[in-house]
ZALO-67019 format. One record per residue: x, y, z of N, C-alpha, C in turn; residue number from 1; chain. Coordinates in pm, 1 decimal. Layout:
REM ZALO-67019
@n_x X; n_y Y; n_z Z; ca_x X; ca_y Y; ca_z Z; c_x X; c_y Y; c_z Z; resi NUM; chain A
...
***
This chain:
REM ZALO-67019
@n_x 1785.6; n_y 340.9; n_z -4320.8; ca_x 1770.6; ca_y 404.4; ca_z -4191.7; c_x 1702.9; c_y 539.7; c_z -4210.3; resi 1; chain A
@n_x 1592.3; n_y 547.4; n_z -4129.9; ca_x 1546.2; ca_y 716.4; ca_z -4119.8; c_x 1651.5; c_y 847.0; c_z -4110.9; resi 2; chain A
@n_x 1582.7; n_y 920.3; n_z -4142.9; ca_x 1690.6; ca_y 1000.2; ca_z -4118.4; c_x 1603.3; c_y 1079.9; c_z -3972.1; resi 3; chain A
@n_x 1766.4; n_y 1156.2; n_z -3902.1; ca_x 1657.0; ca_y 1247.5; ca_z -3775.2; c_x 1598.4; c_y 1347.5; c_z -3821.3; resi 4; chain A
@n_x 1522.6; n_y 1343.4; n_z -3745.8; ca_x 1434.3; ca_y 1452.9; ca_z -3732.6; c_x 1458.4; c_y 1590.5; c_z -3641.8; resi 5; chain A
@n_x 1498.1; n_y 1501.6; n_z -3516.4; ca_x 1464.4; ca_y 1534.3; ca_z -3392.1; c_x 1589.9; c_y 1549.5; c_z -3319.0; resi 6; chain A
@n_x 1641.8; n_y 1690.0; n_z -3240.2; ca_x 1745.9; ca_y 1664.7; ca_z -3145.7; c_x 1695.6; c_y 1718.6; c_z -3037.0; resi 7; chain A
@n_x 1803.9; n_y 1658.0; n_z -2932.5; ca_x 1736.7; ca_y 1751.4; ca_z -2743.2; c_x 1856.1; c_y 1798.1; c_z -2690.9; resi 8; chain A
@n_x 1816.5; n_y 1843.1; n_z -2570.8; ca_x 1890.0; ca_y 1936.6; ca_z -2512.9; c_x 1860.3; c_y 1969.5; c_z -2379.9; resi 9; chain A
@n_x 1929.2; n_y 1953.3; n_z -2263.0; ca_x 1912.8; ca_y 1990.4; ca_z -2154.8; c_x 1971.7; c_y 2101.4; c_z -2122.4; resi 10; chain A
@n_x 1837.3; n_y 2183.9; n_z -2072.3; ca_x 1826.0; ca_y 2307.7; ca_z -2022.7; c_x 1813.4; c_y 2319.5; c_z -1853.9; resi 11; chain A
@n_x 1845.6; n_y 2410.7; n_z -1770.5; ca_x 1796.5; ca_y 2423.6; ca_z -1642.5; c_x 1698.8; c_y 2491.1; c_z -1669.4; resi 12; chain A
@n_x 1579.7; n_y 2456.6; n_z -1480.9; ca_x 1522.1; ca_y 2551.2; ca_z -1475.8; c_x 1521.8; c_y 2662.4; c_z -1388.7; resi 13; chain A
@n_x 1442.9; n_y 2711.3; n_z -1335.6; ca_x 1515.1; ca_y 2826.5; ca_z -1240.9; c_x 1551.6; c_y 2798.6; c_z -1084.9; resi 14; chain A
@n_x 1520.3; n_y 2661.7; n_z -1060.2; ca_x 1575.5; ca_y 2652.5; ca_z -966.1; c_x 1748.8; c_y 2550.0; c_z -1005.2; resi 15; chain A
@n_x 1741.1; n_y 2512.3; n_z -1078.2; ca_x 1896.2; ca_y 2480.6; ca_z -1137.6; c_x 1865.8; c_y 2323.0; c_z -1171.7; resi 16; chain A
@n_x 1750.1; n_y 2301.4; n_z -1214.6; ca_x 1703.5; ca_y 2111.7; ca_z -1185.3; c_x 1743.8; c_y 2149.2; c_z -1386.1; resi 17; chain A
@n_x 1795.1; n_y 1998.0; n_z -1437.3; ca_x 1826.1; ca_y 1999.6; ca_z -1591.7; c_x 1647.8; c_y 1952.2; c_z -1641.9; resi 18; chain A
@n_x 1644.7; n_y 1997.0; n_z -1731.8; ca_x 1489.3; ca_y 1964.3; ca_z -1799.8; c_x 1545.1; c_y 1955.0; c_z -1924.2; resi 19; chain A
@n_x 1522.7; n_y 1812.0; n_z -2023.4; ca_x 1527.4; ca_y 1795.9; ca_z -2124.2; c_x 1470.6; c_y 1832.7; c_z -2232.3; resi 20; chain A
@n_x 1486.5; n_y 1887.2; n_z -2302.3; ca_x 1407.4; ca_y 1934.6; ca_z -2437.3; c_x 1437.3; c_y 1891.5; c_z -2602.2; resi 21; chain A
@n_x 1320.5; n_y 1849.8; n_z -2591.8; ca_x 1326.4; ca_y 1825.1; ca_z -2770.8; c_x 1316.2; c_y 1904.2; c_z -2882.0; resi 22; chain A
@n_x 1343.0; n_y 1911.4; n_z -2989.7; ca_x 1322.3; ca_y 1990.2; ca_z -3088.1; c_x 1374.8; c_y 1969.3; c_z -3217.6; resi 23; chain A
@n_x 1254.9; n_y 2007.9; n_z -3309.0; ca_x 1289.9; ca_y 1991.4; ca_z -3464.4; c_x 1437.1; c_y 2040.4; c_z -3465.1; resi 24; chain A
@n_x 1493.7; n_y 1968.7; n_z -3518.4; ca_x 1659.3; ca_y 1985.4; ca_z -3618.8; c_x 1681.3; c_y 2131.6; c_z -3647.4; resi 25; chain A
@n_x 1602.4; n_y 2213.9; n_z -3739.9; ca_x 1582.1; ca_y 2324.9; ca_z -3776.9; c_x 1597.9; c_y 2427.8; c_z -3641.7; resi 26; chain A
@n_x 1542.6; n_y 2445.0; n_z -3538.8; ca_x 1544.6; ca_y 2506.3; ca_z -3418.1; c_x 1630.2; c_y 2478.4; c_z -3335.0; resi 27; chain A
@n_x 1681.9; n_y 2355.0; n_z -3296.3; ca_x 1789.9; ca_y 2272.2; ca_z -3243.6; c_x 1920.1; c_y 2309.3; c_z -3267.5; resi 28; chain A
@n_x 1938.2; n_y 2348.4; n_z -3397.2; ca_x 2024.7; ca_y 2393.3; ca_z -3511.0; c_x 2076.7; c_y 2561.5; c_z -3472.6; resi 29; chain A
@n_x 1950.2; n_y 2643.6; n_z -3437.0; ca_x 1999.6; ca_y 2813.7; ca_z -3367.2; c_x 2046.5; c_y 2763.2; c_z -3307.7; resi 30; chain A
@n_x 2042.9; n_y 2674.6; n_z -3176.6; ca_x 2115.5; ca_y 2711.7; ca_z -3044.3; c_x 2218.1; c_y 2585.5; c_z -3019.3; resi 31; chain A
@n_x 2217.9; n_y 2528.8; n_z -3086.6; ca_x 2310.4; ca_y 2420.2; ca_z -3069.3; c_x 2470.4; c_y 2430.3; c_z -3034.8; resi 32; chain A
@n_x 2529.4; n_y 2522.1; n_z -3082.5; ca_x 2686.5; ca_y 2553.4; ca_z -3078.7; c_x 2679.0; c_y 2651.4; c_z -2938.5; resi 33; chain A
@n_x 2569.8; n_y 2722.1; n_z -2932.2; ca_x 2607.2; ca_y 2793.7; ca_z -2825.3; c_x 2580.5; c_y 2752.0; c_z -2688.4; resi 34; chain A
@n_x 2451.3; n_y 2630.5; n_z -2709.6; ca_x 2436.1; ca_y 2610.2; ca_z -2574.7; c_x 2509.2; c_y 2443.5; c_z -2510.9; resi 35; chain A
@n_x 2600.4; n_y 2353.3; n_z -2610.4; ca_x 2636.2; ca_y 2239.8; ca_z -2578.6; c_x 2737.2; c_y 2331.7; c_z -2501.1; resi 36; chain A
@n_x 2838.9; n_y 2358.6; n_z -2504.9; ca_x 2906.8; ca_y 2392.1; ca_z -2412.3; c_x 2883.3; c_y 2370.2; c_z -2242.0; resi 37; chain A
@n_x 2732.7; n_y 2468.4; n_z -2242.4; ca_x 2699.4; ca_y 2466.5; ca_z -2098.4; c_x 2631.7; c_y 2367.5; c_z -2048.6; resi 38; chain A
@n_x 2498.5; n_y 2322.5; n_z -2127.5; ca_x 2431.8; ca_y 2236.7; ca_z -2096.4; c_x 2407.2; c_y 2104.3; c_z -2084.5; resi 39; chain A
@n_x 2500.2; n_y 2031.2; n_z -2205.0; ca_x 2485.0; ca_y 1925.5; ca_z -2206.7; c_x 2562.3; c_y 1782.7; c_z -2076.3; resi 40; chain A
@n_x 2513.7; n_y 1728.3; n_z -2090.7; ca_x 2614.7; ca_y 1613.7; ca_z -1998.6; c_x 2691.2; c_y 1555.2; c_z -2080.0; resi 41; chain A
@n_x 2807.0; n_y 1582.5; n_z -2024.1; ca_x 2959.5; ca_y 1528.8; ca_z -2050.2; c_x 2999.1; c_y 1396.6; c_z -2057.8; resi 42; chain A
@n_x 2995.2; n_y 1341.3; n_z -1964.1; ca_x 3054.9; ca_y 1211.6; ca_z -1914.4; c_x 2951.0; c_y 1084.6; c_z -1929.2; resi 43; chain A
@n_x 3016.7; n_y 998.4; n_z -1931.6; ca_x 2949.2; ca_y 853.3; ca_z -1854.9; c_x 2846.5; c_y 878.7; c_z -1720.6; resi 44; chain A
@n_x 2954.5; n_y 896.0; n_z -1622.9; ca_x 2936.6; ca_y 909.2; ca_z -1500.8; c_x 2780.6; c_y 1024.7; c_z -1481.5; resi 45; chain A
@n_x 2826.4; n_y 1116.3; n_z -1570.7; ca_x 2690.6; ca_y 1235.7; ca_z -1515.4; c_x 2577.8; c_y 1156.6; c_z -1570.5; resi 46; chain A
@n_x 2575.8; n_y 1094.3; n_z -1716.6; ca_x 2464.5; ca_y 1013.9; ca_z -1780.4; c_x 2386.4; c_y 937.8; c_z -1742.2; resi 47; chain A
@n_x 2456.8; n_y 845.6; n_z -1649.1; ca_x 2418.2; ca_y 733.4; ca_z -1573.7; c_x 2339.6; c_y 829.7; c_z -1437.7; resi 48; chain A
@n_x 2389.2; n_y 882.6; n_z -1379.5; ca_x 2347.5; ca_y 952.9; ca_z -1304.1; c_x 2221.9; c_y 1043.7; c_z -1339.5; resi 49; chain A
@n_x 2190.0; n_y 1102.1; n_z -1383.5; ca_x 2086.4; ca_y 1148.2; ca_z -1444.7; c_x 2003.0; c_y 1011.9; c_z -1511.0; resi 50; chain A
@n_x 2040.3; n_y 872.5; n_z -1530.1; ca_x 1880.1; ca_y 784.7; ca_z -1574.9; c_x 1841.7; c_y 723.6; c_z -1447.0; resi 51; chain A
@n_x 1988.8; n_y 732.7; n_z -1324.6; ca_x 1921.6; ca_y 680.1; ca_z -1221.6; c_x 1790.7; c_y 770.2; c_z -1150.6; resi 52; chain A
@n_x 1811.8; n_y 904.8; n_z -1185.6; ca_x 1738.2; ca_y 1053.0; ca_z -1092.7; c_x 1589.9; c_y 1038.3; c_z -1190.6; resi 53; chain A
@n_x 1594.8; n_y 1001.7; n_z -1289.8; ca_x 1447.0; ca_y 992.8; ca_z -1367.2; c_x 1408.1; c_y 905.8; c_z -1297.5; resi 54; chain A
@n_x 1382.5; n_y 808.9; n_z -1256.4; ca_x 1309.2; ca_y 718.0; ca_z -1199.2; c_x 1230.5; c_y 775.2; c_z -1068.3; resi 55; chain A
@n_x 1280.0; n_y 887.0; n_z -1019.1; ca_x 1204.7; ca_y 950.3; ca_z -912.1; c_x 1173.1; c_y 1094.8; c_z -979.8; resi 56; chain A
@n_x 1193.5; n_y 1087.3; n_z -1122.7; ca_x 1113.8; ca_y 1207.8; ca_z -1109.6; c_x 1006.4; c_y 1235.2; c_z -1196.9; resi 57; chain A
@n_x 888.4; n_y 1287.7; n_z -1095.3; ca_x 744.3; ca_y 1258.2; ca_z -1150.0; c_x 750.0; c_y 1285.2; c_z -1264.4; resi 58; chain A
@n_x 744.5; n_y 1413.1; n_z -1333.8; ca_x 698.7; ca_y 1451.6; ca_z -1499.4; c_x 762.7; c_y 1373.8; c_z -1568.5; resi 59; chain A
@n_x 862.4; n_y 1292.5; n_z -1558.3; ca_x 992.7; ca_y 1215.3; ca_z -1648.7; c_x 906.1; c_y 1070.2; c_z -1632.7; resi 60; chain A
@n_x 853.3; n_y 1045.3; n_z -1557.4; ca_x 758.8; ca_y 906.2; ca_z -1516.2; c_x 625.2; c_y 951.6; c_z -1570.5; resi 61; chain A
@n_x 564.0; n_y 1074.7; n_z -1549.1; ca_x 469.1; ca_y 1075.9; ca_z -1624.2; c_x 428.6; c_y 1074.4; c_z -1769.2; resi 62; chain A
@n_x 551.3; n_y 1156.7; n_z -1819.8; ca_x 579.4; ca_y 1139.2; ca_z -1966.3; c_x 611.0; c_y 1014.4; c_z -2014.4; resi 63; chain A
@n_x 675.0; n_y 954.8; n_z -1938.6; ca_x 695.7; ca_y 804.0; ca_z -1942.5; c_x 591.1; c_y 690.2; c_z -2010.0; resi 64; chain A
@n_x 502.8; n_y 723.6; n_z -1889.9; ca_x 339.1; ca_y 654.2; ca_z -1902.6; c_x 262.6; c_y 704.6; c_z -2002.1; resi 65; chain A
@n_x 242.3; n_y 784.5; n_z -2048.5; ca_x 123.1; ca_y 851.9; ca_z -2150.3; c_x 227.3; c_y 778.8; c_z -2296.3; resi 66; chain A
@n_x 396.9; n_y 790.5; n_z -2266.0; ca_x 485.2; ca_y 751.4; ca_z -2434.1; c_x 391.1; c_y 585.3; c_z -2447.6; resi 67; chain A
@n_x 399.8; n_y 530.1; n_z -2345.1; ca_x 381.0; ca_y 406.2; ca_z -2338.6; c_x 255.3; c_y 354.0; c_z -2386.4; resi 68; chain A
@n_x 155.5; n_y 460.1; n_z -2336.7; ca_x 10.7; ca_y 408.0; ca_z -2313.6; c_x 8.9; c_y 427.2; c_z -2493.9; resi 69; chain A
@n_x 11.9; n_y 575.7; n_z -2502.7; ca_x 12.1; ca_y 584.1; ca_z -2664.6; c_x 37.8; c_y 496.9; c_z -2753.1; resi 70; chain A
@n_x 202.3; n_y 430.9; n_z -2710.3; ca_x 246.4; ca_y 350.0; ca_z -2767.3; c_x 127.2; c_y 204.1; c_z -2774.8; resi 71; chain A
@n_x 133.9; n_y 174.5; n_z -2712.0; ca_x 30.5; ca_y 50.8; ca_z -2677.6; c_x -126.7; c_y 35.2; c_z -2806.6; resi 72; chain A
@n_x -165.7; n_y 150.1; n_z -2770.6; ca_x -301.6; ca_y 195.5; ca_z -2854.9; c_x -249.9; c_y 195.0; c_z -3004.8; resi 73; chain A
@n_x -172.7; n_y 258.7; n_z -3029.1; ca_x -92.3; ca_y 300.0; ca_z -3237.0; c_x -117.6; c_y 101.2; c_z -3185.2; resi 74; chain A
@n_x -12.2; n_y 45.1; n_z -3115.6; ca_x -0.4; ca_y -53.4; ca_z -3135.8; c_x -110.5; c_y -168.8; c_z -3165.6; resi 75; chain A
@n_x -174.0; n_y -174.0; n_z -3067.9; ca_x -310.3; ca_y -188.2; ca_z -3112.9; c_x -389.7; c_y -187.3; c_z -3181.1; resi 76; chain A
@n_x -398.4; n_y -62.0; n_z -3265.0; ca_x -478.0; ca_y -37.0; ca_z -3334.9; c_x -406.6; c_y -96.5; c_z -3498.4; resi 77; chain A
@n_x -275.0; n_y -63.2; n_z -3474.0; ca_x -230.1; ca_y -112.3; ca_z -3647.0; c_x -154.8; c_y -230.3; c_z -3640.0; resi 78; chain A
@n_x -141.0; n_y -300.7; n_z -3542.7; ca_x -67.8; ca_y -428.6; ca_z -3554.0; c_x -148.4; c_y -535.0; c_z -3592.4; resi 79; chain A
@n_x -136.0; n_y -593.1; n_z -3700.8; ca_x -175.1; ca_y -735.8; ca_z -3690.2; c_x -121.8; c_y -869.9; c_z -3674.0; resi 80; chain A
@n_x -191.7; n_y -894.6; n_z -3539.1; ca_x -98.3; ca_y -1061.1; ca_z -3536.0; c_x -107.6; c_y -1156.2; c_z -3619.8; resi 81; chain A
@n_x -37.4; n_y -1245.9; n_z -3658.2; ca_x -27.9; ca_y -1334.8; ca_z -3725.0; c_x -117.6; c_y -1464.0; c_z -3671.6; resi 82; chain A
@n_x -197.2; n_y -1503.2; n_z -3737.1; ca_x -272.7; ca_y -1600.7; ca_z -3688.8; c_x -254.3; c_y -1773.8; c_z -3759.1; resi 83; chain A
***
């Protein structure tokens, strides 16, 4: 198994909407103890709730589409089918 790399973190923004953020381990790592407390989602209930609210929300759909498209092309480009 890989190892991570990568942890996130939901932050607000200034109007109080959560915005997810990624970040190398190393950086993730300063703020991690201080900011799970406030930021993170807790529960089931808030989790679910927050993948139903991505579906209407544009940058989370747009980021969506470009992971995908990218995805598609790597795919493309280095997959070979079996013939």
């Amino acid at each position: 198994m890989a190892a991570t790399v990568i942890g996130h973190q939901f932050i607000t923004d200034v109007e109080d909407n959560p915005v997810g953020v990624i970040l190398p381990l190393p950086e993730f790592a300063l703020g991690e103890e201080t900011l799970r407390p406030f930021l993170s989602v807790r529960g089931t209930e808030e989790k679910l709730a927050q993948m139903e609210q991505a579906a209407n929300d544009i940058n989370f759909m747009d980021d969506l589409r470009h992971a995908m498209s990218d995805f598609a092309d790597t795919d493309a480009t280095w997959w070979d089918p079996a013939e």
